[in-house]
N, CA, C and O atoms as a Tripos MOL2 file, in Angstrom:
@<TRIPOS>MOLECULE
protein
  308   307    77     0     0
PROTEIN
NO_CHARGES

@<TRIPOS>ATOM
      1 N          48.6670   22.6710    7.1440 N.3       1 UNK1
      2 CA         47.8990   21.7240    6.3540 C.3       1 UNK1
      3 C          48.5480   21.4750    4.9900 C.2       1 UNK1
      4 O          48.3510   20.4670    4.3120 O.2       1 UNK1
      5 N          49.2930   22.4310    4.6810 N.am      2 UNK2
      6 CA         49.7870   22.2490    3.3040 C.3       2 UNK2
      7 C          51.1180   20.9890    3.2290 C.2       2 UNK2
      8 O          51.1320   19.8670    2.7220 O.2       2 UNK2
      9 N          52.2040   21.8030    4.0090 N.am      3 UNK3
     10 CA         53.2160   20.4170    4.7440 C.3       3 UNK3
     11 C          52.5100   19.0710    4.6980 C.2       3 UNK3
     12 O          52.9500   18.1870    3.9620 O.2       3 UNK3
     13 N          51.4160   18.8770    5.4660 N.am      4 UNK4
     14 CA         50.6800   17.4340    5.8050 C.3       4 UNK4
     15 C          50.2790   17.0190    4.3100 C.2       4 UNK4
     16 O          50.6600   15.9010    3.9660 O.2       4 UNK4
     17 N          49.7750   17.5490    3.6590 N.am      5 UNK5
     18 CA         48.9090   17.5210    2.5750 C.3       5 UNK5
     19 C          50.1670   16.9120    1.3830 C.2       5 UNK5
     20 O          49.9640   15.7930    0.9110 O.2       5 UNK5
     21 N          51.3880   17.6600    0.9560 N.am      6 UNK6
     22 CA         52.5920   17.3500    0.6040 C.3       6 UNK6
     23 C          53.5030   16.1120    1.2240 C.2       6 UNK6
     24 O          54.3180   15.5750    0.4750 O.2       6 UNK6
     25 N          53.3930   15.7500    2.3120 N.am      7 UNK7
     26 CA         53.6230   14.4870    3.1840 C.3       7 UNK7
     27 C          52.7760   13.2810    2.8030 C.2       7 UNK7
     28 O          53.1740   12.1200    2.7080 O.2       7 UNK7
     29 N          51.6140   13.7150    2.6130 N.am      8 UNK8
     30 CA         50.2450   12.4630    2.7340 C.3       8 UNK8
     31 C          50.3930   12.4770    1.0750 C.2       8 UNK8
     32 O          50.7720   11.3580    0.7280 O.2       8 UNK8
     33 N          50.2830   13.0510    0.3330 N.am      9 UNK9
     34 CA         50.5580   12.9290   -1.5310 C.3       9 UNK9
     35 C          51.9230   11.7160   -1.5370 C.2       9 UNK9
     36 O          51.7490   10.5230   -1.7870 O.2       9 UNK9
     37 N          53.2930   12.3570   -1.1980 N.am     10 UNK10
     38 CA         54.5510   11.9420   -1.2390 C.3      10 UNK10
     39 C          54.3670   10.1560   -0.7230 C.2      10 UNK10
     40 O          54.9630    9.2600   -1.3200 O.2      10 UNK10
     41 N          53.3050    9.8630    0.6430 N.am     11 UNK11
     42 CA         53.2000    8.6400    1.1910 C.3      11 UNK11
     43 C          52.6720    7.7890    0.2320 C.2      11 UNK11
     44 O          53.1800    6.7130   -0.0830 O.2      11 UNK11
     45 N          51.6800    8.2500   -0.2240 N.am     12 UNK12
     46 CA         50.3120    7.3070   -1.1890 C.3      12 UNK12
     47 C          51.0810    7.3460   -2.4150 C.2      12 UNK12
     48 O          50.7060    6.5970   -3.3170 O.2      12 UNK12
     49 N          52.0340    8.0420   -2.5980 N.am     13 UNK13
     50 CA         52.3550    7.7190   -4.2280 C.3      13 UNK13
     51 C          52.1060    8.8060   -4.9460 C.2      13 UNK13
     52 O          52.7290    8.6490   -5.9960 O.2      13 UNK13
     53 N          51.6260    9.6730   -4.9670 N.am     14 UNK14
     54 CA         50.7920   10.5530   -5.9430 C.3      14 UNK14
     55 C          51.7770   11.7240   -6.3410 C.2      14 UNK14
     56 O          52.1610   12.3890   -5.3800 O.2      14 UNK14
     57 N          52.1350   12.0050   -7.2690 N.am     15 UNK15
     58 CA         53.0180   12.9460   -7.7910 C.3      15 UNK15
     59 C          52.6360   14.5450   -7.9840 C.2      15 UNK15
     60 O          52.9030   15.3300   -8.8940 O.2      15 UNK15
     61 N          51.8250   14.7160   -6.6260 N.am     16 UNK16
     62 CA         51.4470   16.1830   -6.6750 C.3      16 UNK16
     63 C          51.8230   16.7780   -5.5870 C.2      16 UNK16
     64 O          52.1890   16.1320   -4.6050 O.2      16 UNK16
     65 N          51.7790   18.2610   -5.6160 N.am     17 UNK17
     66 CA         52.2280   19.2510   -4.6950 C.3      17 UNK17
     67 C          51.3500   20.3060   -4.7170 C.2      17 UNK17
     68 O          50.6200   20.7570   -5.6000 O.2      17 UNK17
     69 N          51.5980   20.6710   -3.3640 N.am     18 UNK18
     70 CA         50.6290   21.7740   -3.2740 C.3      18 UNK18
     71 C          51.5750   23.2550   -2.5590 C.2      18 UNK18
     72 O          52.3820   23.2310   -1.6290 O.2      18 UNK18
     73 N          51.1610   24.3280   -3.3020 N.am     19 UNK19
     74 CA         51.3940   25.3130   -2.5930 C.3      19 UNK19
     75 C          50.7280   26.6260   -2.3530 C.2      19 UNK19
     76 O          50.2140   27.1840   -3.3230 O.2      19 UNK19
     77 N          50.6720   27.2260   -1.0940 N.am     20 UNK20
     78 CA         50.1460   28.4150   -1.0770 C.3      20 UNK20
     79 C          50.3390   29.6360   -1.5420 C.2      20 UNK20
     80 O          51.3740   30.2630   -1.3160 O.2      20 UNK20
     81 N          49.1260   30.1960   -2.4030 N.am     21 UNK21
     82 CA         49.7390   31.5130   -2.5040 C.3      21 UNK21
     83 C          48.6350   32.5250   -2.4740 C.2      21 UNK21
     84 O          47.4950   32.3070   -2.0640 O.2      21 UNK21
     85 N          49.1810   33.8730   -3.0450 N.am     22 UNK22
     86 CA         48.4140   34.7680   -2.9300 C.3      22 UNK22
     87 C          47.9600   35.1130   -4.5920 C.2      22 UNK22
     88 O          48.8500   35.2440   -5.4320 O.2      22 UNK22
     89 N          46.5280   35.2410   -4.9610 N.am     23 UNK23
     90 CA         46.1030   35.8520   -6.2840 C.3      23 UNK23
     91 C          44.9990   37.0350   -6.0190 C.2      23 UNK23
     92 O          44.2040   37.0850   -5.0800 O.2      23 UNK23
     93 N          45.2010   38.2370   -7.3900 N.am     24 UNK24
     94 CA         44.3970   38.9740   -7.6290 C.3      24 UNK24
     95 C          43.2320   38.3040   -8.2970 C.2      24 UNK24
     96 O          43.4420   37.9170   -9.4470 O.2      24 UNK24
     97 N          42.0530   38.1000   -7.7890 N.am     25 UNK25
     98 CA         41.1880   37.8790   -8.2580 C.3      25 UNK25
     99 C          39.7300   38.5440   -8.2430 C.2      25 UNK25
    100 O          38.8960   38.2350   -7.3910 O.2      25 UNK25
    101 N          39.4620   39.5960   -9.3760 N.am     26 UNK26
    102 CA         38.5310   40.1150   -9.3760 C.3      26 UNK26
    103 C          38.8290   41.4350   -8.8320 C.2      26 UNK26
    104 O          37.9600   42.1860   -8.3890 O.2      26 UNK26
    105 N          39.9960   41.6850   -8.8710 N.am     27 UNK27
    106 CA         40.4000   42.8730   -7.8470 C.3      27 UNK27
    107 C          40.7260   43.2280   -6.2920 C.2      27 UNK27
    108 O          41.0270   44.2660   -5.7030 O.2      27 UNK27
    109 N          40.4880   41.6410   -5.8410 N.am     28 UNK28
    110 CA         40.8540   41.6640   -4.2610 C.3      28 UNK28
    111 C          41.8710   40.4160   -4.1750 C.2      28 UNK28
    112 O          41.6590   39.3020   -4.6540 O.2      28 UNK28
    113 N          42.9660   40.8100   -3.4990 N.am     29 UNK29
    114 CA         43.8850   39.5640   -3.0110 C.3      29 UNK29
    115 C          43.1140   38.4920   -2.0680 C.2      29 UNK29
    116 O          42.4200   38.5660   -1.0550 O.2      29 UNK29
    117 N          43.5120   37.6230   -2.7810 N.am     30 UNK30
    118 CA         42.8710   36.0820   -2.2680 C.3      30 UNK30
    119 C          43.4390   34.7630   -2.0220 C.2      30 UNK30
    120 O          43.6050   34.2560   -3.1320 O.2      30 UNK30
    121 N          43.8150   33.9680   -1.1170 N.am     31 UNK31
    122 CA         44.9110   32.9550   -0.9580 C.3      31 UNK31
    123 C          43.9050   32.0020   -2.0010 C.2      31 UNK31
    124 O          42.6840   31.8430   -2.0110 O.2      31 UNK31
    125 N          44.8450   31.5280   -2.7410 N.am     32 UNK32
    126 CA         44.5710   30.2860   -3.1600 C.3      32 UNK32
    127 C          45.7350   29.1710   -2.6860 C.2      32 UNK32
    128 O          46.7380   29.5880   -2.1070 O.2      32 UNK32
    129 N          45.5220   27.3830   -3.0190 N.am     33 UNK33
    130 CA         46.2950   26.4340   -3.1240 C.3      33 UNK33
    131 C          46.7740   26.6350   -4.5090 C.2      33 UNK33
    132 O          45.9370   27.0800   -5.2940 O.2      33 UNK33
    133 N          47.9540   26.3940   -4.9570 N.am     34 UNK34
    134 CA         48.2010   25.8280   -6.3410 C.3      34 UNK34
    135 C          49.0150   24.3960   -6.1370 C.2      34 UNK34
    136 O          50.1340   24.1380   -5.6930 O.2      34 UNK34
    137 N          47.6170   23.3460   -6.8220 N.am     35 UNK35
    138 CA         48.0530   22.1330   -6.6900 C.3      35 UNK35
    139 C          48.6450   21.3780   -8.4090 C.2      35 UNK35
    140 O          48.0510   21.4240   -9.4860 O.2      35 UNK35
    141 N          49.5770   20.9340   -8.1810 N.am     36 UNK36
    142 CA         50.3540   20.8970   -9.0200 C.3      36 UNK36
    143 C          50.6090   19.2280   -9.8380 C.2      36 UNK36
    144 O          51.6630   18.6550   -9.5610 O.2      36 UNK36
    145 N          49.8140   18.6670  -10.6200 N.am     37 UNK37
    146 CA         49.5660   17.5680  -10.4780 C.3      37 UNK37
    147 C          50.2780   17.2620  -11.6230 C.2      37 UNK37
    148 O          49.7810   17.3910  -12.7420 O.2      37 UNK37
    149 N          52.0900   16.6240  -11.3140 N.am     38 UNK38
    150 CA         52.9760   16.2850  -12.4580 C.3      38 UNK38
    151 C          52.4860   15.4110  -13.6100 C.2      38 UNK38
    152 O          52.5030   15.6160  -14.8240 O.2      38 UNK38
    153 N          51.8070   13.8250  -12.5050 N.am     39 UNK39
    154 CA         51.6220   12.6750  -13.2830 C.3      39 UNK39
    155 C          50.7800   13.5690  -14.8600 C.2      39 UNK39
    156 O          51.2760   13.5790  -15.9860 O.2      39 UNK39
    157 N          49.5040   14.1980  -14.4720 N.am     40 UNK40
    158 CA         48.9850   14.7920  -15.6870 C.3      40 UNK40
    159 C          49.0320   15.8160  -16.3720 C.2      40 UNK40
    160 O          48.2740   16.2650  -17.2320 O.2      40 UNK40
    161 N          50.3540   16.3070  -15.7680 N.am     41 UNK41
    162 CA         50.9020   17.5840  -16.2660 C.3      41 UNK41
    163 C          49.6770   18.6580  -16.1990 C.2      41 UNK41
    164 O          49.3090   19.1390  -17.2710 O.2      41 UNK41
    165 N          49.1200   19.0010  -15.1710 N.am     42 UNK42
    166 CA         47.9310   19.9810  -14.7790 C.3      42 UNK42
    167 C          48.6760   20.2840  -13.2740 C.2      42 UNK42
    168 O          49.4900   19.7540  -12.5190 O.2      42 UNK42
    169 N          47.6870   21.7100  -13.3820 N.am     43 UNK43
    170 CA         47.9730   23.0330  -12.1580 C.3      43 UNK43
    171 C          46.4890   23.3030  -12.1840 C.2      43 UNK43
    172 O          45.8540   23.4830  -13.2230 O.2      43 UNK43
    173 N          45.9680   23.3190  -10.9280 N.am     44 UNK44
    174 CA         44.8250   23.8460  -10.3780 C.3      44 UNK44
    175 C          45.2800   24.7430   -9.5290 C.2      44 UNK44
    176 O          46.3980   24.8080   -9.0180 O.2      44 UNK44
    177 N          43.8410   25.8290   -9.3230 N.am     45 UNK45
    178 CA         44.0200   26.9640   -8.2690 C.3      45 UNK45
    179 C          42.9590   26.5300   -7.3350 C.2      45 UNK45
    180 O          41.8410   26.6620   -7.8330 O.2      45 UNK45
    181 N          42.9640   26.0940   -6.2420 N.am     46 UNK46
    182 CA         41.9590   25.5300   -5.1870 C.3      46 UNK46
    183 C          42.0750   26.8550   -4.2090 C.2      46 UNK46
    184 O          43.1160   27.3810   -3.8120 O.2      46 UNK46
    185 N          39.9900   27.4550   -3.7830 N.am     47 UNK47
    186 CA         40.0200   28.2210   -2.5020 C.3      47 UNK47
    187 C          40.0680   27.0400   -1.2780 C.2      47 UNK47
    188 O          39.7980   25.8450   -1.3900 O.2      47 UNK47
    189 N          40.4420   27.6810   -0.2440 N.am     48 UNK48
    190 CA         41.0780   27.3510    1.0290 C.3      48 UNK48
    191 C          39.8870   26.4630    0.9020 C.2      48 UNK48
    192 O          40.3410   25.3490    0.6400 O.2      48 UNK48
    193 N          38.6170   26.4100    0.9580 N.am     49 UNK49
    194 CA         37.7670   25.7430    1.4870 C.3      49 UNK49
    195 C          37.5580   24.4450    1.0370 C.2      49 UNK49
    196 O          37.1680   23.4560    1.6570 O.2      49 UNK49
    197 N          38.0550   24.6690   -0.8200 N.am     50 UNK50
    198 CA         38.1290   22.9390   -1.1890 C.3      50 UNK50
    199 C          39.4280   22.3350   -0.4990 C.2      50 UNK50
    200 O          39.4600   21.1610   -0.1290 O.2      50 UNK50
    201 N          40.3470   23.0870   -0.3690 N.am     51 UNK51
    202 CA         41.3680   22.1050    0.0720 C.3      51 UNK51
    203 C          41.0030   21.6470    1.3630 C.2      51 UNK51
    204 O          41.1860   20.4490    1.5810 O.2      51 UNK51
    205 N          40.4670   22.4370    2.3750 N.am     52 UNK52
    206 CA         39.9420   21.9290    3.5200 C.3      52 UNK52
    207 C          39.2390   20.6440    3.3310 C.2      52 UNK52
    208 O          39.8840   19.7450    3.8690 O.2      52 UNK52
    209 N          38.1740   20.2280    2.7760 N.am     53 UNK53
    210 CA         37.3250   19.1480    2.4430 C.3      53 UNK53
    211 C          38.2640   18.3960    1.4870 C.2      53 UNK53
    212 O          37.9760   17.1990    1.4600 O.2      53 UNK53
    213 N          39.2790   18.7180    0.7060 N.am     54 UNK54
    214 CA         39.8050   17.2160    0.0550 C.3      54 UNK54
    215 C          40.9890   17.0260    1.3260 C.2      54 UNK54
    216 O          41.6980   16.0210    1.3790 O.2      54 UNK54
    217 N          41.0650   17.9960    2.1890 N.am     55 UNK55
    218 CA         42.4540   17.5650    3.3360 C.3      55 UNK55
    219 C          41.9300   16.1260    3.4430 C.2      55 UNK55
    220 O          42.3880   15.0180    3.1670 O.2      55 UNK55
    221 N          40.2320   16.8190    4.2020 N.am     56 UNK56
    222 CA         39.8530   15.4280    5.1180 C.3      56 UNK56
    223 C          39.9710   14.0350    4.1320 C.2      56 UNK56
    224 O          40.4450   12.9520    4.4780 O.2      56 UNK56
    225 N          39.5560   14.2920    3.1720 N.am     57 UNK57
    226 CA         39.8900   12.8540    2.0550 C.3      57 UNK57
    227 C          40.8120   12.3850    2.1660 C.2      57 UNK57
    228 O          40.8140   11.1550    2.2210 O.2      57 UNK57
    229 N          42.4260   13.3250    2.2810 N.am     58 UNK58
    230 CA         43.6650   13.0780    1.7370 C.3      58 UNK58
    231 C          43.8300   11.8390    3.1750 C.2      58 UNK58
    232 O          44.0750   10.6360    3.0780 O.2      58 UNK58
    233 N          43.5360   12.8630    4.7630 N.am     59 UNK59
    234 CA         43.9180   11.4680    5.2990 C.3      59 UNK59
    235 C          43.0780   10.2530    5.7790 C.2      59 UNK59
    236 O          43.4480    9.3660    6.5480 O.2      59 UNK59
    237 N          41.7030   10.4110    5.0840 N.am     60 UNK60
    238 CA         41.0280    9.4680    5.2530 C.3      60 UNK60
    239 C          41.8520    8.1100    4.4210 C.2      60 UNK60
    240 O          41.7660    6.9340    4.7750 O.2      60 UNK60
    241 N          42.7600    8.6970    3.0830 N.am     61 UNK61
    242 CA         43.0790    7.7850    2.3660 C.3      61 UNK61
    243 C          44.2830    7.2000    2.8470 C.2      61 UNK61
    244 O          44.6760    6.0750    2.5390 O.2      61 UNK61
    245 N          45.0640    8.2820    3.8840 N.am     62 UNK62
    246 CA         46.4570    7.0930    4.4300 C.3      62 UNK62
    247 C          46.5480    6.7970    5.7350 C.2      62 UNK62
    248 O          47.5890    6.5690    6.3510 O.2      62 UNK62
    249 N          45.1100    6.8050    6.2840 N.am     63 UNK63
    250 CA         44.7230    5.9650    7.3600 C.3      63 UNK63
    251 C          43.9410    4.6450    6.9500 C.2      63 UNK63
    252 O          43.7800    3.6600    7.6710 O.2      63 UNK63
    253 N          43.4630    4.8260    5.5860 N.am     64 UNK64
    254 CA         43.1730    3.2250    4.8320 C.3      64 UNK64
    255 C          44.1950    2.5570    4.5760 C.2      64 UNK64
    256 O          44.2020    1.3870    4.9610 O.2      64 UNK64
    257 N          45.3250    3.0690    3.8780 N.am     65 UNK65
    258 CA         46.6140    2.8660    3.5210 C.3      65 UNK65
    259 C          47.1990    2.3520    4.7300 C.2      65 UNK65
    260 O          47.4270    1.1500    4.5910 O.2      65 UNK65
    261 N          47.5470    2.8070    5.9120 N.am     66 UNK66
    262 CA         47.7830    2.4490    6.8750 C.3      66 UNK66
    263 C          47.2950    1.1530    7.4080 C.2      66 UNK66
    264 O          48.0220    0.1680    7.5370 O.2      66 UNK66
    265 N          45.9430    1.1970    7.7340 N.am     67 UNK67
    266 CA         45.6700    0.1960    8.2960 C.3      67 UNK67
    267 C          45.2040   -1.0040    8.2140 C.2      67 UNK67
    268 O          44.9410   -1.8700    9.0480 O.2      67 UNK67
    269 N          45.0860   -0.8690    6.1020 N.am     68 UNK68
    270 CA         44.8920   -1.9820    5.3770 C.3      68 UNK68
    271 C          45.5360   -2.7440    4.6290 C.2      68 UNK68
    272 O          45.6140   -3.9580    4.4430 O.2      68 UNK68
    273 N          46.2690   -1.2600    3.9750 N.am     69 UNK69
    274 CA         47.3810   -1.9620    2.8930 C.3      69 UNK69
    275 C          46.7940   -1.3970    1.4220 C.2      69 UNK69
    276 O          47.4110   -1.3410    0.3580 O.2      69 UNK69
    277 N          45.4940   -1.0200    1.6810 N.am     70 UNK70
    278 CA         44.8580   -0.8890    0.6840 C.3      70 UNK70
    279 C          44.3960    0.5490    0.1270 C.2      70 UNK70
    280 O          43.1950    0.7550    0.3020 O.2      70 UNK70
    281 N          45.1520    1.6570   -0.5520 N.am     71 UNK71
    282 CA         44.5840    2.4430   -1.0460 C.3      71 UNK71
    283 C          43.1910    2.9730   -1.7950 C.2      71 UNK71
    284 O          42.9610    2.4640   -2.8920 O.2      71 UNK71
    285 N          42.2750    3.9260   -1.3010 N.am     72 UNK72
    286 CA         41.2570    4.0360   -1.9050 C.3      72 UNK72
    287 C          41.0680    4.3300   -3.3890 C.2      72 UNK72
    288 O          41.8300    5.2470   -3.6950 O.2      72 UNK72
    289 N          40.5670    4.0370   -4.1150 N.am     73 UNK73
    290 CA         40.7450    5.3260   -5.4020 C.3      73 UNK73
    291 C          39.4450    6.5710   -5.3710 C.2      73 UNK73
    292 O          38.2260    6.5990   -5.2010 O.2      73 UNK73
    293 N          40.5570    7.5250   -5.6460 N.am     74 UNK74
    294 CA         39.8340    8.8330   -5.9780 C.3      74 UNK74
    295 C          40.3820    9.2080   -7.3110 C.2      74 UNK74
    296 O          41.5650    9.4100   -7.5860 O.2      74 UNK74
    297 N          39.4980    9.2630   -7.9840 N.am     75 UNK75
    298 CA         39.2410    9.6940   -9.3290 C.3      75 UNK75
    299 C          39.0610   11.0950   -9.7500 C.2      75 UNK75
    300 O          39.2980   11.3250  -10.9360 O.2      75 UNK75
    301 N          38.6410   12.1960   -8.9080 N.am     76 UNK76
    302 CA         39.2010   13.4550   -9.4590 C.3      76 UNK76
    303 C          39.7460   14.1330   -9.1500 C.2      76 UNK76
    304 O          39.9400   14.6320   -8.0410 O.2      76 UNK76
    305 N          40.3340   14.3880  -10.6660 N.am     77 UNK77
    306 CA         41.6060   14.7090  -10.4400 C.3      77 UNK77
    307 C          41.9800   16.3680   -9.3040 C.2      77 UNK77
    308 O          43.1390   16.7050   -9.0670 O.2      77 UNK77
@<TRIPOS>BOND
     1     1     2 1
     2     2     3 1
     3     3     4 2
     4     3     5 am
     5     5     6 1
     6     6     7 1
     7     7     8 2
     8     7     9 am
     9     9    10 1
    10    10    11 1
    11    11    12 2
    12    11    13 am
    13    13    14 1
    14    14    15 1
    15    15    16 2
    16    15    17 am
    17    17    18 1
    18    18    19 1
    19    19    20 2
    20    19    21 am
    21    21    22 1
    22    22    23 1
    23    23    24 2
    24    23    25 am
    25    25    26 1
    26    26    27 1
    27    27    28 2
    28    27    29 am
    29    29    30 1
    30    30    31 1
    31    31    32 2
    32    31    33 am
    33    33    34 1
    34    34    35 1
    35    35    36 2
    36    35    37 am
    37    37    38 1
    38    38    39 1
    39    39    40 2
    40    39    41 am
    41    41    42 1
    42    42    43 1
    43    43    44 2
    44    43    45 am
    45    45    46 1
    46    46    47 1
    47    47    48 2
    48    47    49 am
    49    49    50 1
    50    50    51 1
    51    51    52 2
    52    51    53 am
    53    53    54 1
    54    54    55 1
    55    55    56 2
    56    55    57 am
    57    57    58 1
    58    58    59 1
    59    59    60 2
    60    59    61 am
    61    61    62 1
    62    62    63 1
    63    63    64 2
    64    63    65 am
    65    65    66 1
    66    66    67 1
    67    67    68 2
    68    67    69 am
    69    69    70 1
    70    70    71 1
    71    71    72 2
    72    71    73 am
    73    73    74 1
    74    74    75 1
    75    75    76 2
    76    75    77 am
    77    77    78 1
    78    78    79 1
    79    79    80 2
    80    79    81 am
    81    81    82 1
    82    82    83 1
    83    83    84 2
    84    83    85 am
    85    85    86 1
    86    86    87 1
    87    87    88 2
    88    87    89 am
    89    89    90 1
    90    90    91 1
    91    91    92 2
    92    91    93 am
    93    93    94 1
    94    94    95 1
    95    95    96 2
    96    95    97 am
    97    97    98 1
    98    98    99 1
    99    99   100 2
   100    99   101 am
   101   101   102 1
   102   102   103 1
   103   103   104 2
   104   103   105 am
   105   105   106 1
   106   106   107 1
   107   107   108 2
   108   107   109 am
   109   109   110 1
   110   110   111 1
   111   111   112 2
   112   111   113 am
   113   113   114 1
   114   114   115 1
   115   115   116 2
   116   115   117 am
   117   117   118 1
   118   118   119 1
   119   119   120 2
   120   119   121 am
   121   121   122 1
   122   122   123 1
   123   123   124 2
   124   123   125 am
   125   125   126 1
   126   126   127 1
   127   127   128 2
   128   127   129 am
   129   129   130 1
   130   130   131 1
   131   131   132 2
   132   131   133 am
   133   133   134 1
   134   134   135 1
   135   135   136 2
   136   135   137 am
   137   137   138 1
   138   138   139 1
   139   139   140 2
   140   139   141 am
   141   141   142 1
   142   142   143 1
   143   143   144 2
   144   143   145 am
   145   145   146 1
   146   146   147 1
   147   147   148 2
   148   147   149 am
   149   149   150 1
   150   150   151 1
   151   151   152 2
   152   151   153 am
   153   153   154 1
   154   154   155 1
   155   155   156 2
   156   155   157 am
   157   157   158 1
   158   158   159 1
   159   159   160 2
   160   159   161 am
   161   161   162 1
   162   162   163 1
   163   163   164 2
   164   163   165 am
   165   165   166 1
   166   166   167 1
   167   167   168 2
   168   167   169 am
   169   169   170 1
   170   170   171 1
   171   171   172 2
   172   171   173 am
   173   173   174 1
   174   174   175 1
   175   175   176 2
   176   175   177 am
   177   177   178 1
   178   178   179 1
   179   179   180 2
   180   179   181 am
   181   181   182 1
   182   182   183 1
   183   183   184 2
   184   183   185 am
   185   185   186 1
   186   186   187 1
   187   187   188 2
   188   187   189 am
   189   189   190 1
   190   190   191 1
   191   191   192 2
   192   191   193 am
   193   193   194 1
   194   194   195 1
   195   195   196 2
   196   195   197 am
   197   197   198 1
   198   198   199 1
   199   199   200 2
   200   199   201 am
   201   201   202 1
   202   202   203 1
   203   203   204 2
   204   203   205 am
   205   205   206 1
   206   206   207 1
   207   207   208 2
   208   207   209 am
   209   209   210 1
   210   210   211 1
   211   211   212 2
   212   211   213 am
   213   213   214 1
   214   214   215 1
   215   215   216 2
   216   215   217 am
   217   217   218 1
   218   218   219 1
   219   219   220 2
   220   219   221 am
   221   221   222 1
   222   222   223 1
   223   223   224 2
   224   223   225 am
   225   225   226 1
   226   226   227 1
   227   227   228 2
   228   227   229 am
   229   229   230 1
   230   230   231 1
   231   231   232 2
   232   231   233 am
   233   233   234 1
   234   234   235 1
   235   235   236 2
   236   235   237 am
   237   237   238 1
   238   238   239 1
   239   239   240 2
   240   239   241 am
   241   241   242 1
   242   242   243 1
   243   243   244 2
   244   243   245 am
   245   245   246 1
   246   246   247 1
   247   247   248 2
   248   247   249 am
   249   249   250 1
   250   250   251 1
   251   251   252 2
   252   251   253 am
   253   253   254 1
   254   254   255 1
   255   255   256 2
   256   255   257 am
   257   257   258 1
   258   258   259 1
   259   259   260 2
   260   259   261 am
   261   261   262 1
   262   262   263 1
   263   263   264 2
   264   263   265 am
   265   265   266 1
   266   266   267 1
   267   267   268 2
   268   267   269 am
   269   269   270 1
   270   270   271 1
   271   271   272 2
   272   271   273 am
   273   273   274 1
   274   274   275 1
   275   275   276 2
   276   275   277 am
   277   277   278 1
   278   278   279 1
   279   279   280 2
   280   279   281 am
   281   281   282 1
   282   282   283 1
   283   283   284 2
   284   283   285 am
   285   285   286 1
   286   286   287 1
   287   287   288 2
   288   287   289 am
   289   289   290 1
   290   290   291 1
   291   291   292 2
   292   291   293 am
   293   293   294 1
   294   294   295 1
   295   295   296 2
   296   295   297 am
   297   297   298 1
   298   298   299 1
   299   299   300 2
   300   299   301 am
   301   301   302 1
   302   302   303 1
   303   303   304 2
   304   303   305 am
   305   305   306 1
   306   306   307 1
   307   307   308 2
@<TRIPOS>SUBSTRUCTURE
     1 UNK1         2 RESIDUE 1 A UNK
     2 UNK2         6 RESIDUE 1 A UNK
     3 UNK3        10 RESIDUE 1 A UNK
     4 UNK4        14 RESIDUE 1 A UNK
     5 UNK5        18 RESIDUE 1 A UNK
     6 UNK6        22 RESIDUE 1 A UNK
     7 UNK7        26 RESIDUE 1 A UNK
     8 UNK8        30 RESIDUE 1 A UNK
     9 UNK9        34 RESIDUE 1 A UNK
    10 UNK10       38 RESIDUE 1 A UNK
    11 UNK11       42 RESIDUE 1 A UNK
    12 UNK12       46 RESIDUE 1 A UNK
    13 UNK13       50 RESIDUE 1 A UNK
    14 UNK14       54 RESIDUE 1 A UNK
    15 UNK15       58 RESIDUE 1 A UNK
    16 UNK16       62 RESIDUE 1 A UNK
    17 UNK17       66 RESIDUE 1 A UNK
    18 UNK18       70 RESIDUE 1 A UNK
    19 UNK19       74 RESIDUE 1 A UNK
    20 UNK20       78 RESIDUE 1 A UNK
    21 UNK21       82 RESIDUE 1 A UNK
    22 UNK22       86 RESIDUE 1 A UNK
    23 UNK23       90 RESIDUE 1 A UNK
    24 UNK24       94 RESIDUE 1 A UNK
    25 UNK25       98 RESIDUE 1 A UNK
    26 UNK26      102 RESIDUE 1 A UNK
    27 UNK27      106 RESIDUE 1 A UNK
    28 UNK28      110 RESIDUE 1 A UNK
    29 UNK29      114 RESIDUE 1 A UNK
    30 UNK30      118 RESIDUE 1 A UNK
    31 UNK31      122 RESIDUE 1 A UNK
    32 UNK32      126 RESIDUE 1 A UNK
    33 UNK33      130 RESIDUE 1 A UNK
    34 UNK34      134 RESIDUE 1 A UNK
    35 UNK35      138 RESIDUE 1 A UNK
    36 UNK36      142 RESIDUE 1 A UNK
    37 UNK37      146 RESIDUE 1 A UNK
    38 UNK38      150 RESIDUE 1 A UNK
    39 UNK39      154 RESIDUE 1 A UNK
    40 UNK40      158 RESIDUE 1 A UNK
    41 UNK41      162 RESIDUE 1 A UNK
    42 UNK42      166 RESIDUE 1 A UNK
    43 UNK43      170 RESIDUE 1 A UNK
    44 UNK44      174 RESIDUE 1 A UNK
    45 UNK45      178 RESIDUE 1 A UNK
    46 UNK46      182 RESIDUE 1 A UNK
    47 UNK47      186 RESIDUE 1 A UNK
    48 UNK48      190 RESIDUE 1 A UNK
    49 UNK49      194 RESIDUE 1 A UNK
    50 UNK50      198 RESIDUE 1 A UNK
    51 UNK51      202 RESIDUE 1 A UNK
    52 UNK52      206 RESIDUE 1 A UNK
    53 UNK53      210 RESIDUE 1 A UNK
    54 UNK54      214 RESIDUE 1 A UNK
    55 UNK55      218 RESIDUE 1 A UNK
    56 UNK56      222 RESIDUE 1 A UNK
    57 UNK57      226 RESIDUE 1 A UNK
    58 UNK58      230 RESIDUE 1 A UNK
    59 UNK59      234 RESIDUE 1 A UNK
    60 UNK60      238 RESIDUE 1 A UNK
    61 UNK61      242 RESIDUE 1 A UNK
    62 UNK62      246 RESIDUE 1 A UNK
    63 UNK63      250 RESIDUE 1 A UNK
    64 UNK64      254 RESIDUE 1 A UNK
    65 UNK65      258 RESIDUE 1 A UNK
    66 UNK66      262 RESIDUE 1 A UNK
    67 UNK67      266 RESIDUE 1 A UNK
    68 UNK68      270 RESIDUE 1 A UNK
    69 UNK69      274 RESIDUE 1 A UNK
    70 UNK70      278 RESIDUE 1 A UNK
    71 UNK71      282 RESIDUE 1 A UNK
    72 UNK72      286 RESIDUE 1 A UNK
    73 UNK73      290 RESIDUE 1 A UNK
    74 UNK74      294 RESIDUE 1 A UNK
    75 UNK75      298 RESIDUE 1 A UNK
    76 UNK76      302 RESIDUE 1 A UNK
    77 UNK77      306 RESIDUE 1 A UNK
């Protein structure tokens, strides 16, 4: 999902990346995303579960892209 997710950013234009990793948090190792968003010079730490629910966004938006021409806007960041 991450590959796809880095593919579907790179298609639409969007100057972010995502990668997986591992953090101590709270005292237990925990995968986070670190999404890496150049255009605004910001780094988020996303659990698996938001990235799951913005996946489905990501290709809801380049199957619009696809089959319209027309990109959606999503506004957060």
């Amino acid at each position: 999902m991450i590959a796809e997710a880095n593919y579907i950013a790179k298609a639409i234009g969007k100057n972010v990346s995502f990668t997986l990793s591992a953090m101590m948090i709270s005292g237990t190792m925990k995968l986070v995303i670190i999404v890496d968003n150049k255009d605004q010079r910001m780094c988020y730490n996303w659990n698996p579960e938001k990235f799951r629910l913005r996946h489905v966004i990501f290709r809801e938006m380049l199957d619009d892209l696809l089959d319209d021409g027309i990109l959606q806007k999503f506004t957060d960041p």
